[in-house]
VOROMAR-820615 format. One record per residue (C-alpha): residue number from 1; chain; z, x, y. Coordinates in steps of 0.5 Angstrom, whole numbers, plus 2048, in hexadecimal, padded with zeros to 3 digits. Example, Ala and Ser with C-alpha at 12.3 -4.5 7.8 and 13.67 -1.06 7.14 Angstrom:
<recs>
rec num 1	chaine A	c3 810	c1 819	c2 7F7
rec num 2	chaine A	c3 80E	c1 81B	c2 7FE
</recs>
This chain:
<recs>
rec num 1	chaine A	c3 7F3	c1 81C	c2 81E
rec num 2	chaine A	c3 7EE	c1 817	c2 81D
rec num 3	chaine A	c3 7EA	c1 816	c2 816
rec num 4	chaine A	c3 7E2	c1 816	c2 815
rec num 5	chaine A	c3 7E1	c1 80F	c2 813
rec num 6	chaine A	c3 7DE	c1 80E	c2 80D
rec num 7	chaine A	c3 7DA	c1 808	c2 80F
rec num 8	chaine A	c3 7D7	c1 806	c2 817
rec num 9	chaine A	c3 7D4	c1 800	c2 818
rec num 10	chaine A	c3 7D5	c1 7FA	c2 81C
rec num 11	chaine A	c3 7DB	c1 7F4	c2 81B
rec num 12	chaine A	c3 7D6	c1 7ED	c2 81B
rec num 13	chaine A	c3 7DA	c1 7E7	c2 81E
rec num 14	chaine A	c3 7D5	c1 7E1	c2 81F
rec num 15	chaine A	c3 7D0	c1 7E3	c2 824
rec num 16	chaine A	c3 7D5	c1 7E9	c2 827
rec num 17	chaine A	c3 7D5	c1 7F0	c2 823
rec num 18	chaine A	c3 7D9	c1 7F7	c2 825
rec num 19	chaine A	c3 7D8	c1 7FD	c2 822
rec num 20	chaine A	c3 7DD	c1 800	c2 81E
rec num 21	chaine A	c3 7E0	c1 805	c2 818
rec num 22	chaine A	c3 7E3	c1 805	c2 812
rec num 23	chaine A	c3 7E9	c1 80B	c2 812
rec num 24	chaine A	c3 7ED	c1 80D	c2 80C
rec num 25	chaine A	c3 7F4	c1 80B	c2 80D
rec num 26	chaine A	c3 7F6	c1 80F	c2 807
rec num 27	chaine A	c3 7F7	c1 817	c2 806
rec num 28	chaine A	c3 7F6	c1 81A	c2 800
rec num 29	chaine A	c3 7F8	c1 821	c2 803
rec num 30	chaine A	c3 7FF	c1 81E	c2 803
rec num 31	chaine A	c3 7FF	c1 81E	c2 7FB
rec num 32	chaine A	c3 802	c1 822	c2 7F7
rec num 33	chaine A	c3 7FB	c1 825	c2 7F2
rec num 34	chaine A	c3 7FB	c1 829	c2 7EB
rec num 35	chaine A	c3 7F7	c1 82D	c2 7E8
rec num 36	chaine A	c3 7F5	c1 82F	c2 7E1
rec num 37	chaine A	c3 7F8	c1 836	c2 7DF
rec num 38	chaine A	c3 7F7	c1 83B	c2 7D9
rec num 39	chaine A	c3 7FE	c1 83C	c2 7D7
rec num 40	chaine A	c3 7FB	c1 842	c2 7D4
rec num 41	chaine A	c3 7F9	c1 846	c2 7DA
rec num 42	chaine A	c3 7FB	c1 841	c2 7E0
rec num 43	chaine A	c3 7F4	c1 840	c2 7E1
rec num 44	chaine A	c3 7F1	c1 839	c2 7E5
rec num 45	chaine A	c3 7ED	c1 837	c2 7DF
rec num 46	chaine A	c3 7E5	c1 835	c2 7E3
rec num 47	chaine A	c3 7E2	c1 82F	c2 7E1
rec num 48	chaine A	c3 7DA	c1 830	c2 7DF
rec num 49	chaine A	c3 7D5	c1 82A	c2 7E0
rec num 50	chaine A	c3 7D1	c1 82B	c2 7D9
rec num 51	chaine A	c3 7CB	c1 828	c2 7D6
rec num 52	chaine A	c3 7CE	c1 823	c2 7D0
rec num 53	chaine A	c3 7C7	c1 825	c2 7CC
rec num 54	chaine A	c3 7C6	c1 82C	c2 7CE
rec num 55	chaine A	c3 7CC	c1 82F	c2 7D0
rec num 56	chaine A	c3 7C8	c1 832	c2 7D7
rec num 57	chaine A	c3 7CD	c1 833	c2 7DD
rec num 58	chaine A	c3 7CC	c1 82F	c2 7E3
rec num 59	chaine A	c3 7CC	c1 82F	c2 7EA
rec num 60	chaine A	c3 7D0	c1 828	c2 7ED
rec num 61	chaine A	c3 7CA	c1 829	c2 7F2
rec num 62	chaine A	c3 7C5	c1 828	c2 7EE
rec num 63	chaine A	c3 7C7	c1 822	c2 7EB
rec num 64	chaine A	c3 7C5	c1 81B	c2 7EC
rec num 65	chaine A	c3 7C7	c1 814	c2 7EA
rec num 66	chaine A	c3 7C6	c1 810	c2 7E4
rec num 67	chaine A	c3 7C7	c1 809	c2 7E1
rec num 68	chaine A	c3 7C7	c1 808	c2 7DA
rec num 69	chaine A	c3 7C3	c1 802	c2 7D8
rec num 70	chaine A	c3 7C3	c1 805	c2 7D0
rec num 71	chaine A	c3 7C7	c1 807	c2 7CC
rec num 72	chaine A	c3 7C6	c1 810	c2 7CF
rec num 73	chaine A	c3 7C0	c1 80D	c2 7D3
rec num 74	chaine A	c3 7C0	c1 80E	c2 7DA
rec num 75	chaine A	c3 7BC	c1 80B	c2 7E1
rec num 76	chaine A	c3 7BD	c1 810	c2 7E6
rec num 77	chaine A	c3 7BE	c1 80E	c2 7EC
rec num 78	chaine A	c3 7BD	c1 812	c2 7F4
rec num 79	chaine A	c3 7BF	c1 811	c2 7FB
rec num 80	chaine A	c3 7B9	c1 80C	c2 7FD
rec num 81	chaine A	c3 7BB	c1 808	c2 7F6
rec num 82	chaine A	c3 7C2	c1 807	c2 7FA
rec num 83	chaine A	c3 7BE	c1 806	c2 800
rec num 84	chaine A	c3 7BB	c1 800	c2 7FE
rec num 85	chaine A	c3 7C0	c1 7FD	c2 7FC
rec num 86	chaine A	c3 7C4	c1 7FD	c2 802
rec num 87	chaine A	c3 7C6	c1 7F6	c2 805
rec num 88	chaine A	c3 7C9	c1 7F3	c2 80B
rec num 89	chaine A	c3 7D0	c1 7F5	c2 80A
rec num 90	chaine A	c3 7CE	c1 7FD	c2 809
rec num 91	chaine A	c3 7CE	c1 7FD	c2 811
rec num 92	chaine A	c3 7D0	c1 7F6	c2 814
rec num 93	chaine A	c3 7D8	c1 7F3	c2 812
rec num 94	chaine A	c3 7D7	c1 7EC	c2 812
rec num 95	chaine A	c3 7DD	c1 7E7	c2 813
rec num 96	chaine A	c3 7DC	c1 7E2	c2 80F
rec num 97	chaine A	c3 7E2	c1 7DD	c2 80F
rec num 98	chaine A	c3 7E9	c1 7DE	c2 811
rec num 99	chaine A	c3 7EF	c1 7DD	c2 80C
rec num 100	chaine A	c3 7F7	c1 7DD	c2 80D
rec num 101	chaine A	c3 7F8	c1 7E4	c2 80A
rec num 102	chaine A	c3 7FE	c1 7E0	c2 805
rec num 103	chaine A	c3 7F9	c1 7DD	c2 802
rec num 104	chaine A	c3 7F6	c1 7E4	c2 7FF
rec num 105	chaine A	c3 7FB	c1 7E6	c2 7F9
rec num 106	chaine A	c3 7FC	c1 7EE	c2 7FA
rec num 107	chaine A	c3 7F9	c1 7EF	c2 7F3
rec num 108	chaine A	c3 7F3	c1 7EE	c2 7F6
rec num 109	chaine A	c3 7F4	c1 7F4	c2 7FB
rec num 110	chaine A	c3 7F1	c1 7FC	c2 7FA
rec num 111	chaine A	c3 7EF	c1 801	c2 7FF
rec num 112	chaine A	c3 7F1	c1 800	c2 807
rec num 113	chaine A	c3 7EE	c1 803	c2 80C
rec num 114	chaine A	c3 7EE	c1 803	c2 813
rec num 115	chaine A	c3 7E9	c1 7FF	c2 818
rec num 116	chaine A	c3 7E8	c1 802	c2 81F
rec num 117	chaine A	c3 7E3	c1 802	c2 825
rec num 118	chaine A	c3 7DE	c1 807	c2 824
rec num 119	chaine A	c3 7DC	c1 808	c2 82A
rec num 120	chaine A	c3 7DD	c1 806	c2 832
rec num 121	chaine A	c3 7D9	c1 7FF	c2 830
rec num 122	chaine A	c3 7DC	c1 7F9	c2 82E
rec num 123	chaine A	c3 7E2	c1 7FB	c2 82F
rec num 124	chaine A	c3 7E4	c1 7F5	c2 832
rec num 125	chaine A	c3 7E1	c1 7F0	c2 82D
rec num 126	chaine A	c3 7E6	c1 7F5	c2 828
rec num 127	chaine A	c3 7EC	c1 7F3	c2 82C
rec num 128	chaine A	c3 7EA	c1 7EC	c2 82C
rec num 129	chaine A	c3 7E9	c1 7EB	c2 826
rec num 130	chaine A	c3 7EF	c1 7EF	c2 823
rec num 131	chaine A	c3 7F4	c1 7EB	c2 828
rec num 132	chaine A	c3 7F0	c1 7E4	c2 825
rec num 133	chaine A	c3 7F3	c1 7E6	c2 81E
rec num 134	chaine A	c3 7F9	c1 7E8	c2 820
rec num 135	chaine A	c3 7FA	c1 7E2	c2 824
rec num 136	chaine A	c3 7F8	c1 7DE	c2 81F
rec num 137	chaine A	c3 7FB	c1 7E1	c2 819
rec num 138	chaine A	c3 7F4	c1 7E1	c2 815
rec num 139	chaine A	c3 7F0	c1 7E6	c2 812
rec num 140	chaine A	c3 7E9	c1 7E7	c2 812
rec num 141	chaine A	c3 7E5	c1 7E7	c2 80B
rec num 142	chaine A	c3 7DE	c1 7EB	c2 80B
rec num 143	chaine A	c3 7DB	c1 7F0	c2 807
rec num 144	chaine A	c3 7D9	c1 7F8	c2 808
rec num 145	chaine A	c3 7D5	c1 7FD	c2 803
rec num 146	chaine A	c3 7D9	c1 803	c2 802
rec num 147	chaine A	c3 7D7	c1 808	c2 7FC
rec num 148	chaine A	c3 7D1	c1 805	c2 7FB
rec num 149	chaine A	c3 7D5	c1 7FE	c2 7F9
rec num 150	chaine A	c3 7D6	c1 7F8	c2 7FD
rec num 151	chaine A	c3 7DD	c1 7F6	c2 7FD
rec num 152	chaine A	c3 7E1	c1 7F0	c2 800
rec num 153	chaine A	c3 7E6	c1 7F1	c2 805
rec num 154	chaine A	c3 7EB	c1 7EE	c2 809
rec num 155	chaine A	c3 7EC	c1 7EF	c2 811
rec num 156	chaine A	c3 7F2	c1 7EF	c2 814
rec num 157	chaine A	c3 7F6	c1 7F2	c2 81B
rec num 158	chaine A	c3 7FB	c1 7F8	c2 81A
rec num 159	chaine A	c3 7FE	c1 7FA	c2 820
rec num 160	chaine A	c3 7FA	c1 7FB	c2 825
rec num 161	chaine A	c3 7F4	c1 7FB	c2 822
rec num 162	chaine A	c3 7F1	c1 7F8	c2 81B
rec num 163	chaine A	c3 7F1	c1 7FA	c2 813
rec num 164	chaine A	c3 7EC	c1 7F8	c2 80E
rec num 165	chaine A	c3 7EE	c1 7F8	c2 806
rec num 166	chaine A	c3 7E9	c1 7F8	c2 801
rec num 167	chaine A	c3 7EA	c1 7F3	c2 7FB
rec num 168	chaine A	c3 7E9	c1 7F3	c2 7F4
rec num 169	chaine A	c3 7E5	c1 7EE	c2 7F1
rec num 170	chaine A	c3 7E7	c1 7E9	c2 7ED
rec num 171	chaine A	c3 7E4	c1 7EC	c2 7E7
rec num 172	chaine A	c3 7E8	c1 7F2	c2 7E8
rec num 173	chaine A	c3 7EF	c1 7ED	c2 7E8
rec num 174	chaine A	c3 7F2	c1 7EC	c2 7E1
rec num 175	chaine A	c3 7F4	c1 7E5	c2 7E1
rec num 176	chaine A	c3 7FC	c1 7E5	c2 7E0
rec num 177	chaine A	c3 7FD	c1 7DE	c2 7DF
rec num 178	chaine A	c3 7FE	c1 7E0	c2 7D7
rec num 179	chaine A	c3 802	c1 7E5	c2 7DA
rec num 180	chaine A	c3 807	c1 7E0	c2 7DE
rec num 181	chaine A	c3 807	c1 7DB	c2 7D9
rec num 182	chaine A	c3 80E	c1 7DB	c2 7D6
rec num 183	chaine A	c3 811	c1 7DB	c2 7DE
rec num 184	chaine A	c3 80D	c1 7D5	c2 7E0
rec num 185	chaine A	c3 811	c1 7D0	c2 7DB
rec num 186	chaine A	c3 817	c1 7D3	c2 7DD
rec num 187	chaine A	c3 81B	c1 7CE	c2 7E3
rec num 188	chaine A	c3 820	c1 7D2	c2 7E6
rec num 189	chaine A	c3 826	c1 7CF	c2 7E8
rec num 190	chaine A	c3 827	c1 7CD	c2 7EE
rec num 191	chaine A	c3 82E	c1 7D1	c2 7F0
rec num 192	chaine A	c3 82B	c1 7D7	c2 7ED
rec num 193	chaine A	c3 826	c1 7D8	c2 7F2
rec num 194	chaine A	c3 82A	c1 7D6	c2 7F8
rec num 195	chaine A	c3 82E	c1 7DC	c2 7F6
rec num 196	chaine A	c3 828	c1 7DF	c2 7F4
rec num 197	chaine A	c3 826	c1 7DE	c2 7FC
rec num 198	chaine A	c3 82D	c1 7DF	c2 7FF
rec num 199	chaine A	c3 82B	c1 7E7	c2 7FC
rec num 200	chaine A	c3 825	c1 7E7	c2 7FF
rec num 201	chaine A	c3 826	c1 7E5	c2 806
rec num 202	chaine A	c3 82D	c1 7E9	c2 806
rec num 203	chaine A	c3 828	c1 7EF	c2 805
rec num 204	chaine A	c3 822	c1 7ED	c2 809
rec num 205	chaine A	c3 820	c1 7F4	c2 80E
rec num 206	chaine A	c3 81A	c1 7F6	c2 812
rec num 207	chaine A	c3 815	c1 7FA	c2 80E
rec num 208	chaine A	c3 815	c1 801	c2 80F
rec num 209	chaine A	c3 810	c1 806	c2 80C
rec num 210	chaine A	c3 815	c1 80A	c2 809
rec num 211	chaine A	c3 817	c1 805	c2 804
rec num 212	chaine A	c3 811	c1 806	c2 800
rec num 213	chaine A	c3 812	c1 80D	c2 800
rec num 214	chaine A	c3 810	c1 811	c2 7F9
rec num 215	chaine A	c3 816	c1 813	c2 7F6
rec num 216	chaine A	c3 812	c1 816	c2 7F0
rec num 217	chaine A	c3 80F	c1 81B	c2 7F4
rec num 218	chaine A	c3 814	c1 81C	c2 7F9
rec num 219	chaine A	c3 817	c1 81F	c2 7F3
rec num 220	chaine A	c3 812	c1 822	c2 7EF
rec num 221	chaine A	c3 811	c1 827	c2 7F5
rec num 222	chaine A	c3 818	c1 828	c2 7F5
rec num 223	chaine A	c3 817	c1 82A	c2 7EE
rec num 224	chaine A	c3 810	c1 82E	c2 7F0
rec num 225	chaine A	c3 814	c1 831	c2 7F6
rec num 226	chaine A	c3 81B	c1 833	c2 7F1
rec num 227	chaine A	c3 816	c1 836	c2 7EB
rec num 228	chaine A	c3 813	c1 83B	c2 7F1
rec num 229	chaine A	c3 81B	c1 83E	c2 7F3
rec num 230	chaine A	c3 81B	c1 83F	c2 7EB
rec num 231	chaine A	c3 821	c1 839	c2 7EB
rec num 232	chaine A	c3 822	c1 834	c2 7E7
rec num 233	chaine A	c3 823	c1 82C	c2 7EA
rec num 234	chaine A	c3 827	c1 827	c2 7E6
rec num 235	chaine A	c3 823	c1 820	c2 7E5
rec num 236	chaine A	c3 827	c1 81A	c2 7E6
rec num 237	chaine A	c3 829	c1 816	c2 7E1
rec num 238	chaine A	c3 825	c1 80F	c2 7E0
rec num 239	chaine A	c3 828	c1 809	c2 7E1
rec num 240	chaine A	c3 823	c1 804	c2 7DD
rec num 241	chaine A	c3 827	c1 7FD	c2 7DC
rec num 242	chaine A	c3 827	c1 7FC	c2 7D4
rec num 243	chaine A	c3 822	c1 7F7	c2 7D2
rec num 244	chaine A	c3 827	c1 7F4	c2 7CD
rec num 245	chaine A	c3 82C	c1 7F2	c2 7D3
rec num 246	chaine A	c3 82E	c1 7EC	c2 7D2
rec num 247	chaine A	c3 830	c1 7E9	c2 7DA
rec num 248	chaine A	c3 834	c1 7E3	c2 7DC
rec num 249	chaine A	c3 82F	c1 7E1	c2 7E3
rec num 250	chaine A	c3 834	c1 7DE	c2 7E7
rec num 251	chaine A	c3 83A	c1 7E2	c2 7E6
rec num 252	chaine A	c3 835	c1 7E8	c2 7E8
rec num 253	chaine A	c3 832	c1 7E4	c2 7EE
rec num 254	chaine A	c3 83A	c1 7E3	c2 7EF
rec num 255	chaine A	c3 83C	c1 7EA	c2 7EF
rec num 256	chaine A	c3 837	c1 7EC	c2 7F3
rec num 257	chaine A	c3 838	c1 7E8	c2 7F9
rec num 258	chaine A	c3 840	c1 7EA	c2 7F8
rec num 259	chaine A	c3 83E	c1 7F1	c2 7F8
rec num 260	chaine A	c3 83A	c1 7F0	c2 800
rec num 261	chaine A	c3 83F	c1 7EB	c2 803
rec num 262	chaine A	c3 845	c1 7EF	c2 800
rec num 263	chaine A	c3 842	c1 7F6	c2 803
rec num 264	chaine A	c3 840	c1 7F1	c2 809
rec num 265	chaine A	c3 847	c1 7F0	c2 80A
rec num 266	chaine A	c3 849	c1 7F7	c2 80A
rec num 267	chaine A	c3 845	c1 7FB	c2 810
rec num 268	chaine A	c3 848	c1 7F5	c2 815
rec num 269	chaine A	c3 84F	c1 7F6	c2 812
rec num 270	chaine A	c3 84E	c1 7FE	c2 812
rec num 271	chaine A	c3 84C	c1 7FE	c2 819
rec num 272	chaine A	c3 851	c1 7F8	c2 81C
rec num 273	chaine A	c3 857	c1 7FD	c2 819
rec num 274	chaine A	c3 855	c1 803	c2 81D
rec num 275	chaine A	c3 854	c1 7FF	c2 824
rec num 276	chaine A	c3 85A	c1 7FC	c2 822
rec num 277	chaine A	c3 85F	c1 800	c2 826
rec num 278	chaine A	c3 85A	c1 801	c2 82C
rec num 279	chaine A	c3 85A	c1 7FA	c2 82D
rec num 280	chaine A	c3 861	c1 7F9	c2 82D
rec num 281	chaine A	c3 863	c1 800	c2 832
rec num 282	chaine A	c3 85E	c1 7FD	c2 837
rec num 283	chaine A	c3 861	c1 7F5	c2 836
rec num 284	chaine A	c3 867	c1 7F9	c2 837
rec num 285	chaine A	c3 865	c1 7FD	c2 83C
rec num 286	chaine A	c3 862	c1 7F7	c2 83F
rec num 287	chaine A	c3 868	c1 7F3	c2 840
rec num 288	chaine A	c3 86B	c1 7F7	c2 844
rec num 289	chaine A	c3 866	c1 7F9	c2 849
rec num 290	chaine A	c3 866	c1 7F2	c2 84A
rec num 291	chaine A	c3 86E	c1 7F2	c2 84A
</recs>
């Protein structure tokens, strides 16, 4: 079932536009949702929207926004303020520049939503440009106003139609070199990262969505679901390495790579042993149709 579109305007490339909208591409439906309960009565404890002066409960609906500029002094602002302050961005999504997508670190990254055509018309300026990107392996750059704030964001084909992913600023990134300081004046040695790669390449698969799978919930929701039969589950036992495990790198890289081709030789072995005597009958058998 298609989603509202929490944005619609038009997708702008030099002289052509199309029309488009932004869908959602997560369900929070899915999540698993709590509420605060009184574990006296059993109750679900309401929250109140209250005056910080006066104490008067309010109504959500009557309530208007405010940006403090003192310290408890406040300037409010309506709906036609908002207005005002609308620019190109709030209905138009520019492409500004085309990047390689490698080039942009992932922590840059936050919500993702799909673009689609947003109507009849256009729809082949959508596939042009969609099939472009894919071709040519690049993402578009532009930037789109949602929630009454502009946020960059990098445009790239999915499927058979396109993604756009919101991106932090750059102010909003702590910066990690502190934090990757020690790394950065370790050189590896050389053998040890051509193991290291041999692991890698031995374990190389296709991404499939279950692989991301949240564990935690999935467990949390057995845990939910035992509660409610009135039986009890039995947690797993943690398996969290000792900080202080001193481990010699390249006996361990060693063993690694001995445990994958050791079980490599085994499935073949086991399967030529069970064909073993089919194949000698039918030599057999062979050999004395020919006879």
């Amino acid at each position: 079932m298609p989603t509202r579109p929490i944005w619609r305007g038009h997708l702008r490339l030099a002289l052509v536009t199309c029309p488009v909208a932004l869908h959602t591409v997560h369900r929070a439906s899915g999540e698993l949702r709590f509420h605060l309960i009184n574990p006296e009565t059993g109750n679900r404890v309401r929250m109140v929207t209250v005056d910080t002066e006066t104490d008067e409960k309010l109504s959500r609906s009557d309530l208007v926004r405010g940006y403090e500029f003192e310290k408890d002094r406040y300037v409010i602002l309506e709906d036609e303020d908002f207005e005002k302050a609308r620019i190109e961005s709030s209905s138009v999504m520019t492409i500004e520049k085309f990047v390689d997508t490698a080039e942009i670190e992932p922590v840059y990254y936050d919500a993702s939503y799909y673009v689609a055509p947003d109507g009849e018309a256009g729809v082949d300026v959508y596939a042009v440009l969609r099939a472009a990107l894919a071709e040519t392996r690049k993402a578009a750059l532009s930037r789109v106003v949602i929630s009454r704030r502009e946020r960059a964001l990098v445009l790239m084909p999915m499927g058979a139609g396109m993604v756009v992913h919101t991106l932090h600023d750059k102010s909003e990134v702590n910066d990690p070199r502190a934090l990757f300081e020690p790394a950065a004046g370790e050189k590896p040695d050389a053998e040890m990262v051509k193991l290291a790669k041999q692991l890698i390449e031995r374990q190389v698969a296709p991404f499939e969505p279950a692989d991301i799978e949240d564990r935690y919930e999935k467990r949390l929701r057995e845990v939910i679901a035992a509660k409610l039969k009135g039986e009890g589950i039995t947690p797993e036992p943690e398996g969290v390495p000792r900080r202080d495990n001193v481990v010699d790198l390249m006996a361990a890289l060693k063993a690694s790579l001995g445990r994958g081709a050791e079980a490599a030789r085994v499935k073949p072995n086991s399967a030529a042993t069970k064909e073993a005597p089919k194949t000698r009958a039918a030599a057999r058998g062979g050999g004395r149709k020919r006879a």
